[in-house]
C-alpha positions as CSV (number, residue, x, y, z in Angstrom):
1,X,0.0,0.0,0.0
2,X,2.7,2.3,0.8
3,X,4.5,1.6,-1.9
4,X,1.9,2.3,-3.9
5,X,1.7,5.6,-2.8
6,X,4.6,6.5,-2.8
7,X,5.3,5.5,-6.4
8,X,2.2,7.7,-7.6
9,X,3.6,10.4,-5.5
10,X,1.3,13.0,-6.0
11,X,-2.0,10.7,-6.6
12,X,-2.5,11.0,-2.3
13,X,-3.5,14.4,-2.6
14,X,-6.9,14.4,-4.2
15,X,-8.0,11.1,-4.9
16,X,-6.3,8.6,-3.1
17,X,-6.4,5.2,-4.2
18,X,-5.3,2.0,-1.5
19,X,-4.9,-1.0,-2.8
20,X,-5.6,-4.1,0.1
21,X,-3.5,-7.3,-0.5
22,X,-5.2,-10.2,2.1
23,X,-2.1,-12.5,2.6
24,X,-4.8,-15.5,2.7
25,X,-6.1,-14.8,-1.0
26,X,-5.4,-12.9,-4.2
27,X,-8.6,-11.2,-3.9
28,X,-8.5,-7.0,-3.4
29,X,-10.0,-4.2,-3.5
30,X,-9.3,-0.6,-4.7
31,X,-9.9,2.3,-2.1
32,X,-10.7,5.8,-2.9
33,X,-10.4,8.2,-0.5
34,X,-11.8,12.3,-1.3
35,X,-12.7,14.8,1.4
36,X,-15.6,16.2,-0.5
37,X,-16.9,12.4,-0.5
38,X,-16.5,11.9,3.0
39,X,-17.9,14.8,4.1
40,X,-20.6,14.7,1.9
41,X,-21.2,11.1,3.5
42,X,-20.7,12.4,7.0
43,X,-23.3,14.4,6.8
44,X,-26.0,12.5,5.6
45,X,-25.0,9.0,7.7
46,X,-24.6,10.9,11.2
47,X,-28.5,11.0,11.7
48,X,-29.0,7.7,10.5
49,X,-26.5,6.4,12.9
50,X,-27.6,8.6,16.1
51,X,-31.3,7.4,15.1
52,X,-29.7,3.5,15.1
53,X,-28.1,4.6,18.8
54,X,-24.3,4.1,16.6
55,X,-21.6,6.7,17.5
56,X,-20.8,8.3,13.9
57,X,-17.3,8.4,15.2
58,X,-17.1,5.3,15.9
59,X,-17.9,3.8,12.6
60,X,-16.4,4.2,9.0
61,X,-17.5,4.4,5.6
62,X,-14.9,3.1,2.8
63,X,-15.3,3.6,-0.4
64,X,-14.4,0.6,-2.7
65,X,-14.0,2.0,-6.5
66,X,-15.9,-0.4,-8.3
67,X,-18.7,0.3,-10.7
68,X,-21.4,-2.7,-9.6
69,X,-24.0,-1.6,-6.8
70,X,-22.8,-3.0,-3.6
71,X,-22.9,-2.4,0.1
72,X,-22.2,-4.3,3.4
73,X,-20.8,-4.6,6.7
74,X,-18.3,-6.6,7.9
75,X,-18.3,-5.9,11.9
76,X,-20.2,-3.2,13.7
77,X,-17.3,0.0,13.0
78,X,-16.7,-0.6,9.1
79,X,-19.2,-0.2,6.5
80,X,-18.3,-0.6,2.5
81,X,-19.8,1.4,-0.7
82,X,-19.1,0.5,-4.0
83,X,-18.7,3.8,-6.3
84,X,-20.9,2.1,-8.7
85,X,-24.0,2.4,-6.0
86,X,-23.2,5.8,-5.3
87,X,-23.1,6.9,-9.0
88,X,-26.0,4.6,-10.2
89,X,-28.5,5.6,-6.7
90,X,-29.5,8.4,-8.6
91,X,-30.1,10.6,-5.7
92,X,-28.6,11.1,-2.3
93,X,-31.6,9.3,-1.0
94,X,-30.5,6.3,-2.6
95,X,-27.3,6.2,-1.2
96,X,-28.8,7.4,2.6
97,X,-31.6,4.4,2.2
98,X,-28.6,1.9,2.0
99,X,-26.7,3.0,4.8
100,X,-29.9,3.6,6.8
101,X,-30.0,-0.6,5.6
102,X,-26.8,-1.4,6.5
103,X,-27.4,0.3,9.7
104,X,-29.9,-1.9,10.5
105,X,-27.5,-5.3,9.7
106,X,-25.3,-3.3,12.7
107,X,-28.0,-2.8,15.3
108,X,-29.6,-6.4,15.0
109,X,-26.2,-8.2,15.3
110,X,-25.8,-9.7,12.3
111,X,-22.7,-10.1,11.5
112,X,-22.0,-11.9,14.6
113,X,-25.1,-14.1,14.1
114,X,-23.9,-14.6,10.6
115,X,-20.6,-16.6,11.9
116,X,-22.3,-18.5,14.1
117,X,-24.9,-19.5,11.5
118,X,-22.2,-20.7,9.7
119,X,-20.3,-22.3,11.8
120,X,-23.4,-24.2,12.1
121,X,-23.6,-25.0,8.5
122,X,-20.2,-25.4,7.8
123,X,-20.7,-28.8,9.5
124,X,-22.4,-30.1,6.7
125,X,-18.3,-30.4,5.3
126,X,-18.9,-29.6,2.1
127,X,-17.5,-27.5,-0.4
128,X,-18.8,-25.5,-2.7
129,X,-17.7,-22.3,-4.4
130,X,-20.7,-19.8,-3.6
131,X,-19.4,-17.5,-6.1
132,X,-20.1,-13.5,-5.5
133,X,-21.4,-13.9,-1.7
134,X,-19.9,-10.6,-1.4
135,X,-17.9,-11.2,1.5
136,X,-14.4,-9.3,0.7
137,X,-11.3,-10.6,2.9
138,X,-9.3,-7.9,3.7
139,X,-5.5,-8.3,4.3
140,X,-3.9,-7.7,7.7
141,X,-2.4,-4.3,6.5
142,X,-5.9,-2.6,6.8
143,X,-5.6,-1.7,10.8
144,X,-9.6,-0.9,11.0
145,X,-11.0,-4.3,10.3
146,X,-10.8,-7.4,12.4
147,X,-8.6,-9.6,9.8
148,X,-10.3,-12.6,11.7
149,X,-13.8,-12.2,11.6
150,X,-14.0,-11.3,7.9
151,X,-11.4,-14.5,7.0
152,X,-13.7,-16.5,9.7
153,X,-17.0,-15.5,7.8
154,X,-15.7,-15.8,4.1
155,X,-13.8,-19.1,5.1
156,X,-17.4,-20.8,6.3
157,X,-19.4,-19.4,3.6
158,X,-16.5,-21.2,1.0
159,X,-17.6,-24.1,3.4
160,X,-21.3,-25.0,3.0
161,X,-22.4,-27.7,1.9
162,X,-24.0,-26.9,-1.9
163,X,-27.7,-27.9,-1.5
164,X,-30.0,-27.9,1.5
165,X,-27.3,-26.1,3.5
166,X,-27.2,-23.5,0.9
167,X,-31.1,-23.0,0.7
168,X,-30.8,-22.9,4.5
169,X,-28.2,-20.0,4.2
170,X,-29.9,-17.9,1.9
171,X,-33.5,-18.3,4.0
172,X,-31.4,-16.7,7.0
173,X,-29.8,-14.0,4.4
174,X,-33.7,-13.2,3.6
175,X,-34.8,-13.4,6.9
176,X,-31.7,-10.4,8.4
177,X,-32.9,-8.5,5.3
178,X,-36.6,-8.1,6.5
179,X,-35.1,-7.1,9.6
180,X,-32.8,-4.7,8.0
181,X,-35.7,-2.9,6.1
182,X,-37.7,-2.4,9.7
183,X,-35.0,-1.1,11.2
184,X,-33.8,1.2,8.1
185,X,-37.4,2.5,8.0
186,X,-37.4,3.4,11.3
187,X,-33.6,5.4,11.5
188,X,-34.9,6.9,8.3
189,X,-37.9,8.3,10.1
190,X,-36.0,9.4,12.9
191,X,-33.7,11.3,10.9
192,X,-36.7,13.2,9.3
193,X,-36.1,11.1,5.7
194,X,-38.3,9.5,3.7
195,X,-38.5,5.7,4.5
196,X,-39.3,5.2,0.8
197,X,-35.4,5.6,-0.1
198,X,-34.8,2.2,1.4
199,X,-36.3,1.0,-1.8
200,X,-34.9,3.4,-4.3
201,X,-31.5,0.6,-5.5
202,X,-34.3,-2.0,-4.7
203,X,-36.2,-0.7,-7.1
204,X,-33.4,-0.8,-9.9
205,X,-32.5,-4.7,-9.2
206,X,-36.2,-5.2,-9.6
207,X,-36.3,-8.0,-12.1
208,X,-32.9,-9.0,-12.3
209,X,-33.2,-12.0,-9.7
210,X,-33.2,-14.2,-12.4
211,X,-29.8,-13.2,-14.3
212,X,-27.1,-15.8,-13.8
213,X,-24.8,-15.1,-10.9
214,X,-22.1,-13.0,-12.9
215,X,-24.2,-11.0,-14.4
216,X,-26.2,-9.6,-11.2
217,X,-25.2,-7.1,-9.4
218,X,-23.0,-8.3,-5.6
219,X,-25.8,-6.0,-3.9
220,X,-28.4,-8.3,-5.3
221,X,-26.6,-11.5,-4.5
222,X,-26.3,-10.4,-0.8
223,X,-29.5,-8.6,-0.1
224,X,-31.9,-11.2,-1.1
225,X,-34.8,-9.5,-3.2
226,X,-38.7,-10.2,-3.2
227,X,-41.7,-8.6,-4.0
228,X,-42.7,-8.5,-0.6
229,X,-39.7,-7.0,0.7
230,X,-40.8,-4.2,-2.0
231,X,-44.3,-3.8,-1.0
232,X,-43.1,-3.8,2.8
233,X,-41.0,-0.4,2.4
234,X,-43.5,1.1,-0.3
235,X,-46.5,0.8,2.3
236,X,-43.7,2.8,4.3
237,X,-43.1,5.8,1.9
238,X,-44.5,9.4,2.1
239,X,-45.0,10.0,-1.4
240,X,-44.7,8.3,-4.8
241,X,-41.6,10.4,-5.4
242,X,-39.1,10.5,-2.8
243,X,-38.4,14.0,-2.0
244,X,-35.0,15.7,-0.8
245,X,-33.5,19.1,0.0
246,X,-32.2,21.0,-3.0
247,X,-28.8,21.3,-1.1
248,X,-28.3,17.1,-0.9
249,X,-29.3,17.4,-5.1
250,X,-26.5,19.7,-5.8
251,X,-24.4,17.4,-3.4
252,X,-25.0,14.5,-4.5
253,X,-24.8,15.6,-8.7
254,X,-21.4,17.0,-7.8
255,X,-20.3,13.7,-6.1
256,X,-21.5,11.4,-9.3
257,X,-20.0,13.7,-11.6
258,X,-16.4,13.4,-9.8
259,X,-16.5,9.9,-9.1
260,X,-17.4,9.3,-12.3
261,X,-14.4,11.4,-13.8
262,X,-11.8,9.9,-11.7
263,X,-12.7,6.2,-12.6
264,X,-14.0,6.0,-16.1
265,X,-11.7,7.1,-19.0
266,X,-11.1,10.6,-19.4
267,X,-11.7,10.7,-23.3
268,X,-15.7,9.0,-22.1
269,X,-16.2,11.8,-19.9
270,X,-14.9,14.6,-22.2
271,X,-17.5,13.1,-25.0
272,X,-20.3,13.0,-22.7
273,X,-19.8,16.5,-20.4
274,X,-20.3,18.7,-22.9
275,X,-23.0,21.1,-21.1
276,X,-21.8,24.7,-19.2
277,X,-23.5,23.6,-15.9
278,X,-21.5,23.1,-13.0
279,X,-21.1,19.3,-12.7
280,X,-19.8,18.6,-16.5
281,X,-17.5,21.4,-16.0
282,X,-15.9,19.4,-13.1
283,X,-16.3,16.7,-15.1
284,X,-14.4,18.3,-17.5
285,X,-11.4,19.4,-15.0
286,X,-10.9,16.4,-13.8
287,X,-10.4,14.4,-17.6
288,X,-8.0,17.6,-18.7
289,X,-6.1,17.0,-15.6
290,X,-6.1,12.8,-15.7
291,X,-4.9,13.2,-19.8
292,X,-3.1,15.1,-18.5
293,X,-3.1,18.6,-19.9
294,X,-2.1,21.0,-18.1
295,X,-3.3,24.3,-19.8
296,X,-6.9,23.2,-20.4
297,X,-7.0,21.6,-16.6
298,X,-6.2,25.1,-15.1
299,X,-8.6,26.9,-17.7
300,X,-11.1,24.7,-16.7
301,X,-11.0,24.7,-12.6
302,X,-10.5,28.4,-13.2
303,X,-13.9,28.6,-14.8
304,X,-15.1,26.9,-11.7
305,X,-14.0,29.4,-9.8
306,X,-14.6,32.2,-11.5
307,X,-18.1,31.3,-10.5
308,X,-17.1,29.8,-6.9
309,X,-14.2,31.7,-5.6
310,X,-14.6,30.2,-2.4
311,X,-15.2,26.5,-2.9
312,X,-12.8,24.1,-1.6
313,X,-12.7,21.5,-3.7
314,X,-12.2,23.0,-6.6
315,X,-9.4,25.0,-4.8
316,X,-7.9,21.7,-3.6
317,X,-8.5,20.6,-7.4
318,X,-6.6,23.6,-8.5
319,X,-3.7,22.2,-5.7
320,X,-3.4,18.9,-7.2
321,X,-3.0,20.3,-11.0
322,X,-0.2,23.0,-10.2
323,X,1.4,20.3,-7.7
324,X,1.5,17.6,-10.5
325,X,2.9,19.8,-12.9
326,X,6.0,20.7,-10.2
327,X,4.2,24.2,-9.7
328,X,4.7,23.9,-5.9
329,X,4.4,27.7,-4.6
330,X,1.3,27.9,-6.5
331,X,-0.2,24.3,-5.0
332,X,0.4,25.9,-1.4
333,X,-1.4,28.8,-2.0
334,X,-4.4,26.7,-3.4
335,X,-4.2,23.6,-0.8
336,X,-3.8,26.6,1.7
337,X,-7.0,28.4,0.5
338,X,-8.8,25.5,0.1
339,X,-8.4,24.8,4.2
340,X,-9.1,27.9,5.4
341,X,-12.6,27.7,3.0
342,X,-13.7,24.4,4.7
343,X,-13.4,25.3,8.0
344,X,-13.1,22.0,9.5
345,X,-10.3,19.5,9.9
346,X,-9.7,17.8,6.4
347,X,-6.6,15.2,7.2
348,X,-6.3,14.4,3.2
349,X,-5.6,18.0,2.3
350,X,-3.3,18.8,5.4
351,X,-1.5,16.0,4.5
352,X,-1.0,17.2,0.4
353,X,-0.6,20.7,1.6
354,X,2.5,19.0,4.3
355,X,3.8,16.9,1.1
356,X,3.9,20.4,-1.0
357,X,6.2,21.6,2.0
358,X,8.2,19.4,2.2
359,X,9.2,20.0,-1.3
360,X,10.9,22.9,-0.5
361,X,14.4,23.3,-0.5
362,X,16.0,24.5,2.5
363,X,13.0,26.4,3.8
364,X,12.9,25.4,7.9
365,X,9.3,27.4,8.1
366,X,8.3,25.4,5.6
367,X,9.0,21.7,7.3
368,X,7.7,23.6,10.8
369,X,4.5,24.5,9.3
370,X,4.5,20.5,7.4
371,X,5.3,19.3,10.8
372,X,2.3,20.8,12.6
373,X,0.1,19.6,10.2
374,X,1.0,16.2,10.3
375,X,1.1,16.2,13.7
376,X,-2.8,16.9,13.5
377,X,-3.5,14.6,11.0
378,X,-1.9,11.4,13.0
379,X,-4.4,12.9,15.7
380,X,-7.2,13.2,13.9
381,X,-6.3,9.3,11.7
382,X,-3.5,7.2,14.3
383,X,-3.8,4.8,11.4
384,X,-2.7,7.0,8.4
385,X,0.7,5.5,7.3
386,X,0.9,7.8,4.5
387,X,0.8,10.6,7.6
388,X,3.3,9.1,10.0
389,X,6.2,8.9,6.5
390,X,5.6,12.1,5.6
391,X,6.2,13.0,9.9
392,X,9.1,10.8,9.9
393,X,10.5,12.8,6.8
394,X,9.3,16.5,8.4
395,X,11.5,15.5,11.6
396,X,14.8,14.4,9.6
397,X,14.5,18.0,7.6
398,X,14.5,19.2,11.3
399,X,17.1,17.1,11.8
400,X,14.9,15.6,14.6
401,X,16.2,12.1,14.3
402,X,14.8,10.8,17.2
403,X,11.4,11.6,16.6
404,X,11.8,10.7,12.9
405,X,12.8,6.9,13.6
406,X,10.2,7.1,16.2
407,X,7.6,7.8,13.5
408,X,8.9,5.2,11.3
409,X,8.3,2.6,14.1
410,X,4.7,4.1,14.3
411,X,4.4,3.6,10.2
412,X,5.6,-0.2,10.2
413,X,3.7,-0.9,13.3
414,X,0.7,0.1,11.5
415,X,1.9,-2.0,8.4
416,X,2.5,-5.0,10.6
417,X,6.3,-4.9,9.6
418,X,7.0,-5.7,13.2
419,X,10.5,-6.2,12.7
420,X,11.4,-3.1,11.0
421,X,9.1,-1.1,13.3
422,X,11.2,-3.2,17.0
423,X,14.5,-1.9,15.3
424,X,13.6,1.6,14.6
425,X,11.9,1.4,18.4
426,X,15.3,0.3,19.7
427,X,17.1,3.0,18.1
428,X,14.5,5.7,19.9
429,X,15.6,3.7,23.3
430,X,19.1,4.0,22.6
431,X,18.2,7.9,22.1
432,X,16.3,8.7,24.7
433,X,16.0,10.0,28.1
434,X,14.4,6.7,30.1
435,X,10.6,8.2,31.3
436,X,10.5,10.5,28.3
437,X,7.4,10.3,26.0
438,X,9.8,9.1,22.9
439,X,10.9,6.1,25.5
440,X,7.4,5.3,26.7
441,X,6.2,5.3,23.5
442,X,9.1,3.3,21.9
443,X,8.8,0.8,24.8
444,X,4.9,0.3,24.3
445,X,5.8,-0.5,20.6
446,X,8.4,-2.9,21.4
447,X,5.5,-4.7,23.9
448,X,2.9,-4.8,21.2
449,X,5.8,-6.1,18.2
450,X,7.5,-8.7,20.4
């Protein structure tokens, strides 16, 4: 993952992309992660979870780019979107009725009752393939999800038996999704939403039961459908047309327009984002600067702002063009406006505003002011290895060598490379002052890795 990133140098600072290698399996999955997405999803999950009794901060969304219609849950703190059932929801309802869904899986328990129905089934001691469940088996180098449970569940599921025990599965798949609906129907009402958006993706699978396995969509495959399930969220509705504030419209356009320039080919969205309105002019920005072209990128966010002076994204847009093209003065200014217009901790542009710094030559201010940024983002995300190398490169431009090898333990801690992260924990020992926070903190590490 790191390695990733750090061969796409400049690719963390608007859209980054993880990818997720399980050690068990060849299976993976690309992760995008945006501010303007994240926020945007913030906002419309935090009532949904408050209605569920969920901390929002204690659960997160990821964002798996992938253009089939999926969603799921994998423990109670980790929830998954694919891009493709953000882009194809068609509203922001759509997208809040799935999480309001999901949310509901969380509440009733059901992953936990999920492994122990199969462990029950897996007795059976067959195999069979069960192709698309849906279940996604994330490597040990994503810190936020239990490595065991999601191996434990996708390692029974590969375990039932291929007949009965399959039917038996699927009727206790059915039987959490009823459940799910109540619940998501209630949250939804709570949060002052229209219950009817549980049904919105529904409603687009309708019909497709029937399609061979790789041809339906995971989301179908997972969430058993039925005309009842239907009929038991339309009875639920307020209106025949599911209606939404004009802000969350505007939101949710700008998303699917974005999303949709950063994954399909640029060439596909120049051809079809031909209009003057806002979102195929983003649209537009993002396939000059994915070609790339320079001129016509910065003509184009320009435009943008022209009409938006103060929007952030497009300033932080403006920040990833100049700082691919080596303009790094001008990225500053941009990455620096853009903060001070979102008023709110945004870790993903401190961090390409800290990267921009630290391209400086010779310019102390410069790493100082890199340094204090990253030392709020590994506040605000302990887990960001991205953050924790660009801290351990802040302090050796300090010449801060101590703290620089103590953030490189912090970085291969998080990567599970345990024995580089005990030897550059030794080397803070050797440094430091026994009872200072750099030996504490070293000493904890070398407990955790040995």
């Amino acid at each position: 993952m790191v390695y990733f990133l750090k061969k796409f140098k400049f690719l963390l600072i608007l859209f980054k992309i993880f990818f997720i290698f399980s050690q068990n399996t060849l299976l993976f999955a690309n992760y995008i992660r945006d501010t303007e997405l994240e926020v945007a999803l913030r906002d419309w999950s935090a009532p949904i979870f408050q209605a569920a009794k969920i901390n929002p901060k204690e659960i997160k969304i990821h964002i798996i780019s992938n253009n089939s219609i999926n969603a799921f849950v994998i423990d109670g703190n980790n929830m998954f979107l694919h891009t493709g059932l953000i882009t194809k929801a068609g509203s922001a309802s759509g997208v809040i009725g799935v999480i309001a869904h999901e949310a509901g899986h969380i509440s009733a328990g059901h992953i936990l009752k999920l492994k122990e129905k199969i462990r029950d089934l897996s007795d059976n001691q067959f195999i069979t393939s069960l192709l698309g469940v849906g279940v996604v088996l994330m490597g040990r180098k994503n810190q936020s999800i239990s490595s065991d449970d999601s191996e434990e569940i996708a390692k029974g599921i590969l375990a039932i038996g291929p007949d009965i025990t399959r039917r038996k599965f699927f009727a206790f798949s059915r039987a959490n999704e009823y459940a799910a609906d109540a619940l998501g129907i209630k949250y939804l009402k709570k949060a002052n939403r229209d219950p009817g958006a549980l049904g919105i993706i529904l409603e687009q699978l309708s019909g497709k039961e029937l399609l061979i396995s790789e041809r339906q969509d995971p989301f179908l495959r997972t969430h058993p459908l039925s005309k009842e399930r239907l009929g038991f969220i339309k009875k639920h509705r307020l209106s025949d047309k599911v209606m939404e504030p004009e802000k969350d419209k505007i939101i949710y356009k700008r998303l699917r327009a974005k999303i949709n320039a950063f994954t399909e080919p640029p060439g596909k969205t120049l051809l079809i984002s031909k209009s003057n309105n806002i979102y195929d002019k983003y649209a537009r920005a993002i396939a000059y600067f994915r070609i790339p072209m320079y001129e016509e990128a910065i003509l184009a966010v320009n435009s943008l702002l022209k009409d938006y002076p103060n929007d952030p994204y497009f300033l932080e847009l403006k920040g990833q063009i100049y700082a691919e093209n080596g303009k790094v003065e001008n990225a500053i200014l941009a990455y620096k406006k853009s903060l001070e217009q979102i008023q709110e901790p945004a870790p993903l542009i401190m961090l390409a505003l800290a990267n921009m710094l630290l391209e400086k030559k010779n310019s102390t201010r410069s790493y100082l002011e890199a340094k204090s940024l990253l030392e709020r983002t590994v506040f605000l995300e302990p887990s960001n290895i991205l953050a924790w190398h660009l801290k351990g490169i802040a302090h050796s431009k300090l010449k801060e060598f101590n703290l620089a090898n103590l953030s490189a333990a912090e970085e291969y801690l998080i990567r599970n490379d345990f024995k580089r992260s005990k030897y550059f924990a030794k080397k803070v020992l050797e440094k430091s002052i026994t009872g200072s926070p750099q030996s504490i903190r070293a000493s904890d590490i070398l407990n955790i890795v040995n």
